[in-house]
Chimera marker file (.cmm) of the C-alpha trace (Angstrom):
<marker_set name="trace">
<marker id="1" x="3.729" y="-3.124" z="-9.519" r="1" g="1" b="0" radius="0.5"/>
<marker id="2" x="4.321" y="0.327" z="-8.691" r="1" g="1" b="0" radius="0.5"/>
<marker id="3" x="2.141" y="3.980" z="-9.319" r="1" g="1" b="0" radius="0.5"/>
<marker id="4" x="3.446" y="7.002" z="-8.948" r="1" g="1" b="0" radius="0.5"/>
<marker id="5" x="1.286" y="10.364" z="-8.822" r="1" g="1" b="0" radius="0.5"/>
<marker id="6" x="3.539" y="13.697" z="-8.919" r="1" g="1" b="0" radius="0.5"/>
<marker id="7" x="4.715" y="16.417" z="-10.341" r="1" g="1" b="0" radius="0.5"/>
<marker id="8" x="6.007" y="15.432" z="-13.807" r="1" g="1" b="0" radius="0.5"/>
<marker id="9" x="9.304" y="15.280" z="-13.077" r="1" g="1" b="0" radius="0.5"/>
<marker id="10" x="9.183" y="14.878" z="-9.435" r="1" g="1" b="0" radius="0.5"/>
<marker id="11" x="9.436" y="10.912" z="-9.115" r="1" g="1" b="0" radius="0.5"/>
<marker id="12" x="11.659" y="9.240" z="-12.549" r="1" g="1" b="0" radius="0.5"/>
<marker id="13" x="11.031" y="5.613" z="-11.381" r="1" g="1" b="0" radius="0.5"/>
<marker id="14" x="10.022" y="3.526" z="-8.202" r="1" g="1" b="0" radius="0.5"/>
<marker id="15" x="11.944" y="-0.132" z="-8.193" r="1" g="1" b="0" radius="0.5"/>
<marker id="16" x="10.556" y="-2.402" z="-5.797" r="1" g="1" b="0" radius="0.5"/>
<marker id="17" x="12.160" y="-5.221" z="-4.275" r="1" g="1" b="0" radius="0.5"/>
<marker id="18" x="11.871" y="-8.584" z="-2.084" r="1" g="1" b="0" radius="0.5"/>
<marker id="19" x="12.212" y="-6.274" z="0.788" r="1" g="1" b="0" radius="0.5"/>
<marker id="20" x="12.851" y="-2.868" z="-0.169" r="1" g="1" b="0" radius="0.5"/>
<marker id="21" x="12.542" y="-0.320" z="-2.607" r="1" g="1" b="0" radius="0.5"/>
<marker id="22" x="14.557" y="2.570" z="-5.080" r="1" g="1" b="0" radius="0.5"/>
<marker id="23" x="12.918" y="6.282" z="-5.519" r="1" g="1" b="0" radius="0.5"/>
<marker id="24" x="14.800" y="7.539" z="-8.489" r="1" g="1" b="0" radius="0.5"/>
<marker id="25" x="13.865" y="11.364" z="-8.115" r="1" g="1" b="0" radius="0.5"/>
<marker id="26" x="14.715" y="14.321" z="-10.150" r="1" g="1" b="0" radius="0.5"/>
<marker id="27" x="15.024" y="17.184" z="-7.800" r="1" g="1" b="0" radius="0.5"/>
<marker id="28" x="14.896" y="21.000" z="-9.269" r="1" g="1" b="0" radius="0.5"/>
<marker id="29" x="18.172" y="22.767" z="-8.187" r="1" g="1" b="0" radius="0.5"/>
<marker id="30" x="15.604" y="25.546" z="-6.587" r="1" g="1" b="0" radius="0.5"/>
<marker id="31" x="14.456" y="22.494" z="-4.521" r="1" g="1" b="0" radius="0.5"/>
<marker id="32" x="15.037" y="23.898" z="-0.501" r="1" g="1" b="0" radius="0.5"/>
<marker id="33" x="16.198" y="22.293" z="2.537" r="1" g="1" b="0" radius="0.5"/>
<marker id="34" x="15.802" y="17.938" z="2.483" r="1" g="1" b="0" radius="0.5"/>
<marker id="35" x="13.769" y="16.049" z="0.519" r="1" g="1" b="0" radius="0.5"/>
<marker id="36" x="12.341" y="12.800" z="2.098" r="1" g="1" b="0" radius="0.5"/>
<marker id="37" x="10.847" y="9.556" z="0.965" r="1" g="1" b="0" radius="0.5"/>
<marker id="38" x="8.231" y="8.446" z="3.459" r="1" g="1" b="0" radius="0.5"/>
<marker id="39" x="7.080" y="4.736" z="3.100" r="1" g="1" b="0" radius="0.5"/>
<marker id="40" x="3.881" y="3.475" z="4.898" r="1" g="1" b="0" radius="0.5"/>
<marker id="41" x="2.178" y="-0.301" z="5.658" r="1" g="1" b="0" radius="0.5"/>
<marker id="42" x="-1.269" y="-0.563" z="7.052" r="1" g="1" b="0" radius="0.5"/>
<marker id="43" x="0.253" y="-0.751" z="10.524" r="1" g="1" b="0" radius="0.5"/>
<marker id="44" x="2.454" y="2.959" z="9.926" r="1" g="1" b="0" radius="0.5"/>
<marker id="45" x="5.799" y="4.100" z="9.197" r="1" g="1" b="0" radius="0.5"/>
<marker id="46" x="7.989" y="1.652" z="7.596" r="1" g="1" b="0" radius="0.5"/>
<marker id="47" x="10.733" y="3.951" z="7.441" r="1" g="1" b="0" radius="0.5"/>
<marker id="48" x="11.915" y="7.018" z="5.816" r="1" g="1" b="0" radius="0.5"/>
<marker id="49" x="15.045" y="8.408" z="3.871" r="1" g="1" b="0" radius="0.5"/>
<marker id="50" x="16.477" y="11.977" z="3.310" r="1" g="1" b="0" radius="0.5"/>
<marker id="51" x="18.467" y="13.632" z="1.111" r="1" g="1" b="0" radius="0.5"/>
<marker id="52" x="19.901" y="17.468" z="0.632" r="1" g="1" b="0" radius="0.5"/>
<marker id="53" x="20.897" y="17.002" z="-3.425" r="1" g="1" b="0" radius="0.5"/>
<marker id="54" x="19.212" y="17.922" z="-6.280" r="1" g="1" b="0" radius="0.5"/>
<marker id="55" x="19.318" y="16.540" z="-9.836" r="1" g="1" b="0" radius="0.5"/>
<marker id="56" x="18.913" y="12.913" z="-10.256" r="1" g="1" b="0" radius="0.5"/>
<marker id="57" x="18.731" y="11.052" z="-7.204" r="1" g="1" b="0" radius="0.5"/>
<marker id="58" x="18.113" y="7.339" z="-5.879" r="1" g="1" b="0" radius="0.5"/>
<marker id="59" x="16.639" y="7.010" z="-1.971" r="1" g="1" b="0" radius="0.5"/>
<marker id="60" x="16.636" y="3.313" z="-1.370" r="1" g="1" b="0" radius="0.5"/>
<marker id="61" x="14.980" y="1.185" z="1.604" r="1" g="1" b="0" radius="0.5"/>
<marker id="62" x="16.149" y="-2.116" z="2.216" r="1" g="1" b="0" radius="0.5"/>
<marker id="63" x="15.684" y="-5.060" z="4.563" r="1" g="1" b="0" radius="0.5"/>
<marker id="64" x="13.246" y="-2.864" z="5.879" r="1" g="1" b="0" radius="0.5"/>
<marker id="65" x="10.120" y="-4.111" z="3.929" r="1" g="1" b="0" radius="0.5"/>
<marker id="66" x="8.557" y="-7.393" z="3.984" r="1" g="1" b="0" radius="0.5"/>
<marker id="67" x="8.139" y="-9.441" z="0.714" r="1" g="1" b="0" radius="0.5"/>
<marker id="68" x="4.591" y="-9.438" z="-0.857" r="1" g="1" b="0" radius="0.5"/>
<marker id="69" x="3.524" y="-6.591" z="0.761" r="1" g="1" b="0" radius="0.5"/>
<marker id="70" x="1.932" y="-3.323" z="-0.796" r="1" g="1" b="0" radius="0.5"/>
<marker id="71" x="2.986" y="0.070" z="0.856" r="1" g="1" b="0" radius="0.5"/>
<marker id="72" x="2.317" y="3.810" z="0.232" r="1" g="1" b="0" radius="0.5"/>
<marker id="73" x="4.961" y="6.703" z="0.183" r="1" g="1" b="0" radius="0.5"/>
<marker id="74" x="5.035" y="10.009" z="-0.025" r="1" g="1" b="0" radius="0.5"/>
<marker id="75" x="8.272" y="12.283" z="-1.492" r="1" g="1" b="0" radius="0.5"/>
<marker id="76" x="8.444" y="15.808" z="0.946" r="1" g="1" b="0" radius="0.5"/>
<marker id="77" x="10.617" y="18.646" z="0.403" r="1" g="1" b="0" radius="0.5"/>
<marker id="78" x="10.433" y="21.911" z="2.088" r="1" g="1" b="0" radius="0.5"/>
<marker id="79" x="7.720" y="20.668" z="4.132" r="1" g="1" b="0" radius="0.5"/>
<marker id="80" x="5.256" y="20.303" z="1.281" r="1" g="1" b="0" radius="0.5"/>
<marker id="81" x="4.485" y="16.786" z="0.051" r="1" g="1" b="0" radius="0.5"/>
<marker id="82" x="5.412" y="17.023" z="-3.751" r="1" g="1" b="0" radius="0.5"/>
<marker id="83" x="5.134" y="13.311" z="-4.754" r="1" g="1" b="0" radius="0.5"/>
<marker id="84" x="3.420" y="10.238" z="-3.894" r="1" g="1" b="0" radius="0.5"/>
<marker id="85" x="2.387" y="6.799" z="-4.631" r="1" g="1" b="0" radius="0.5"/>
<marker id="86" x="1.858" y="2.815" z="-4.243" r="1" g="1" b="0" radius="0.5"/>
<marker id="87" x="4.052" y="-0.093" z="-4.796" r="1" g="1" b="0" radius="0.5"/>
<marker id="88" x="4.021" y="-3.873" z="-3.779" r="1" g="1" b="0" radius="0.5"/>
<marker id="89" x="7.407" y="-5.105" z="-2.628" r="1" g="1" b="0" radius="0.5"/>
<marker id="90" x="8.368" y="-8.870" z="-4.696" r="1" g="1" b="0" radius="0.5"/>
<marker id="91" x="7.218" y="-12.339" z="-3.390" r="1" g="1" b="0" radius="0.5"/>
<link id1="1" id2="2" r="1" g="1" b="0" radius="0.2"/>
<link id1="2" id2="3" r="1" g="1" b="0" radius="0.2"/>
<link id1="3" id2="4" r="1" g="1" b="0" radius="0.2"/>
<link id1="4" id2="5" r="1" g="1" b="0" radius="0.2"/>
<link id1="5" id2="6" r="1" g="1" b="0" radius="0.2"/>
<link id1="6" id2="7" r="1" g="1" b="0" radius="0.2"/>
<link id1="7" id2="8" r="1" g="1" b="0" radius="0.2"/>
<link id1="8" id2="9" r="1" g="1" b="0" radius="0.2"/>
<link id1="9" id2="10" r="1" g="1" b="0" radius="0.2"/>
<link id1="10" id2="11" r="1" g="1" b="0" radius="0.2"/>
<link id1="11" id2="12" r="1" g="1" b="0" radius="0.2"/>
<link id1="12" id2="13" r="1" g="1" b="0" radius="0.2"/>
<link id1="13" id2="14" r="1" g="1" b="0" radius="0.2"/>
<link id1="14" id2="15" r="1" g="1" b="0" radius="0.2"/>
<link id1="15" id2="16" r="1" g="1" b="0" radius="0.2"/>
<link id1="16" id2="17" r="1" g="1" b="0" radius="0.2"/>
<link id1="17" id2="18" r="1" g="1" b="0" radius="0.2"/>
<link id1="18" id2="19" r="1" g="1" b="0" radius="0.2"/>
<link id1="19" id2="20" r="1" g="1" b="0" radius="0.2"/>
<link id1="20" id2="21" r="1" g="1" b="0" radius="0.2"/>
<link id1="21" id2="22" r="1" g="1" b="0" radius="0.2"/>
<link id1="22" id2="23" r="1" g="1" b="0" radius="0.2"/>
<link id1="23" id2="24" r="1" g="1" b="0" radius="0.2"/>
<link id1="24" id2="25" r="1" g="1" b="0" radius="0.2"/>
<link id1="25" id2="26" r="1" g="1" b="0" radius="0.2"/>
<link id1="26" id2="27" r="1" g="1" b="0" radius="0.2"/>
<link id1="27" id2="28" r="1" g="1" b="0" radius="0.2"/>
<link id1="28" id2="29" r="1" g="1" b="0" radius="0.2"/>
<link id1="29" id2="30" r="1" g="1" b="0" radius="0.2"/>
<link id1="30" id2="31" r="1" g="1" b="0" radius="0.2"/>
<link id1="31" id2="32" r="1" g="1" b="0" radius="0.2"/>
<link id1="32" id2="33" r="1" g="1" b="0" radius="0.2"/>
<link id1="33" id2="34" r="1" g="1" b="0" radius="0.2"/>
<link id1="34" id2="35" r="1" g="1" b="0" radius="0.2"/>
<link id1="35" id2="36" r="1" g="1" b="0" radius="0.2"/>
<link id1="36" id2="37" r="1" g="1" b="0" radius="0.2"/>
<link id1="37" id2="38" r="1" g="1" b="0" radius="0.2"/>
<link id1="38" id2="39" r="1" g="1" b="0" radius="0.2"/>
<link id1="39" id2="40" r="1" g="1" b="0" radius="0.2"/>
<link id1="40" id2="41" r="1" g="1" b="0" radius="0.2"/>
<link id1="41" id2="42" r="1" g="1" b="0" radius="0.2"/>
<link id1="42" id2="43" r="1" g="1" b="0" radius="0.2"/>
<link id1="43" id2="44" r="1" g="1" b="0" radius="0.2"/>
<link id1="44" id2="45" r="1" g="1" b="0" radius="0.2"/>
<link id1="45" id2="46" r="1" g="1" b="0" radius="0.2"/>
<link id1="46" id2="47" r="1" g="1" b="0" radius="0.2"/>
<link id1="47" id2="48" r="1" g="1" b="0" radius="0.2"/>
<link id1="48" id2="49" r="1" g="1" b="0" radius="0.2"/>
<link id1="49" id2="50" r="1" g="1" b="0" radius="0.2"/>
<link id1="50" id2="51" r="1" g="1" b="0" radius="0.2"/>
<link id1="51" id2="52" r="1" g="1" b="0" radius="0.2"/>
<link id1="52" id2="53" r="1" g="1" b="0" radius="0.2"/>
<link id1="53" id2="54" r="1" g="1" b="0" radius="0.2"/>
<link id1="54" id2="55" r="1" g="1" b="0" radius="0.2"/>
<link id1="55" id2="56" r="1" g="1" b="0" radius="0.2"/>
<link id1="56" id2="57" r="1" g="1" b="0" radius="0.2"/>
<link id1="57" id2="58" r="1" g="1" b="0" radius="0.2"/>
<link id1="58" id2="59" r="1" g="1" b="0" radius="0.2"/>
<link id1="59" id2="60" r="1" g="1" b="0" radius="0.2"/>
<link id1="60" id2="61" r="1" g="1" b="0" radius="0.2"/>
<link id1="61" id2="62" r="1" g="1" b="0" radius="0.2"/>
<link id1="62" id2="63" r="1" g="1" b="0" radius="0.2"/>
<link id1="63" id2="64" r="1" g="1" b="0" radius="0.2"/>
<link id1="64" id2="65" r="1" g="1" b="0" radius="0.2"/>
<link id1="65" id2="66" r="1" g="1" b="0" radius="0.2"/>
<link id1="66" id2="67" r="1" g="1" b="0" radius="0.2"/>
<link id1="67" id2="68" r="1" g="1" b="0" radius="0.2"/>
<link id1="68" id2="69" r="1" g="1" b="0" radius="0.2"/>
<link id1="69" id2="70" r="1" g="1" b="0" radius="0.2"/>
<link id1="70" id2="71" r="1" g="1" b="0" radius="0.2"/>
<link id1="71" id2="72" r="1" g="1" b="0" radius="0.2"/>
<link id1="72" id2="73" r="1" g="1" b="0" radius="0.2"/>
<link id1="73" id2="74" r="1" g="1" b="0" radius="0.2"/>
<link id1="74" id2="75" r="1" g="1" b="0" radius="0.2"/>
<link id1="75" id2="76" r="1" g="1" b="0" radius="0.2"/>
<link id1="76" id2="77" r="1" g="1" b="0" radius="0.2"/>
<link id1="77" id2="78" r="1" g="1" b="0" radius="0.2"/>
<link id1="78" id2="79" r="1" g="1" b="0" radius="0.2"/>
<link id1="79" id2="80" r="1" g="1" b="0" radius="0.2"/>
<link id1="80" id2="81" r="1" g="1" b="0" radius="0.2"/>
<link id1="81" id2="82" r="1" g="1" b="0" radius="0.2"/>
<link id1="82" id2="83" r="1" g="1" b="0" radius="0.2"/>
<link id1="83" id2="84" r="1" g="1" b="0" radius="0.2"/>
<link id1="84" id2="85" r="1" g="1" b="0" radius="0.2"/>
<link id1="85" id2="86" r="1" g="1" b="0" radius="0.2"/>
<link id1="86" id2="87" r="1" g="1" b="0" radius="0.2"/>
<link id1="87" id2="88" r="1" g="1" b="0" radius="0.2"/>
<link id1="88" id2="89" r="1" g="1" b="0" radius="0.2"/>
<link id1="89" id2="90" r="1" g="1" b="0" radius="0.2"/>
<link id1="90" id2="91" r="1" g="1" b="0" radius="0.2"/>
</marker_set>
């Protein structure tokens, strides 16, 4: 299970795993400087992943997570936070 509140075309699709998960973005080519995905448990930062492309892109944590799990993320670019969401990794 997976939400996603952003921009319209800020977040395309959030794929959750056992132990990980795939961000497929669409970034505006007037997008500046990196654009992050932040993912969070209830204990903190369960780790992050950058990018400097625009257009369709996939960030992708894995082996990171832990199975069964629900975690929060945010999507940052230019310092402002222009996505966000929730997703439970699979048991």
């Amino acid at each position: 299970m997976a939400t996603a509140q952003a921009s319209p075309r800020a977040i395309a699709a959030v794929t959750p795993s056992r132990t990980g998960v795939m961000v497929r973005l669409s970034i505006p080519s007037t997008a500046s400087g990196r654009t992050t995905l932040n993912v969070y448990s209830s204990r903190g930062s369960s780790g992050s992943q950058s990018t400097s492309r625009t257009g369709s892109v996939e960030l992708t944590l894995s082996s990171s997570l832990r199975s069964g799990r629900t975690y929060t993320f945010t999507v940052v670019n230019g310092g402002r936070q222009v996505g966000a969401g929730t997703f439970t990794t699979l048991s």
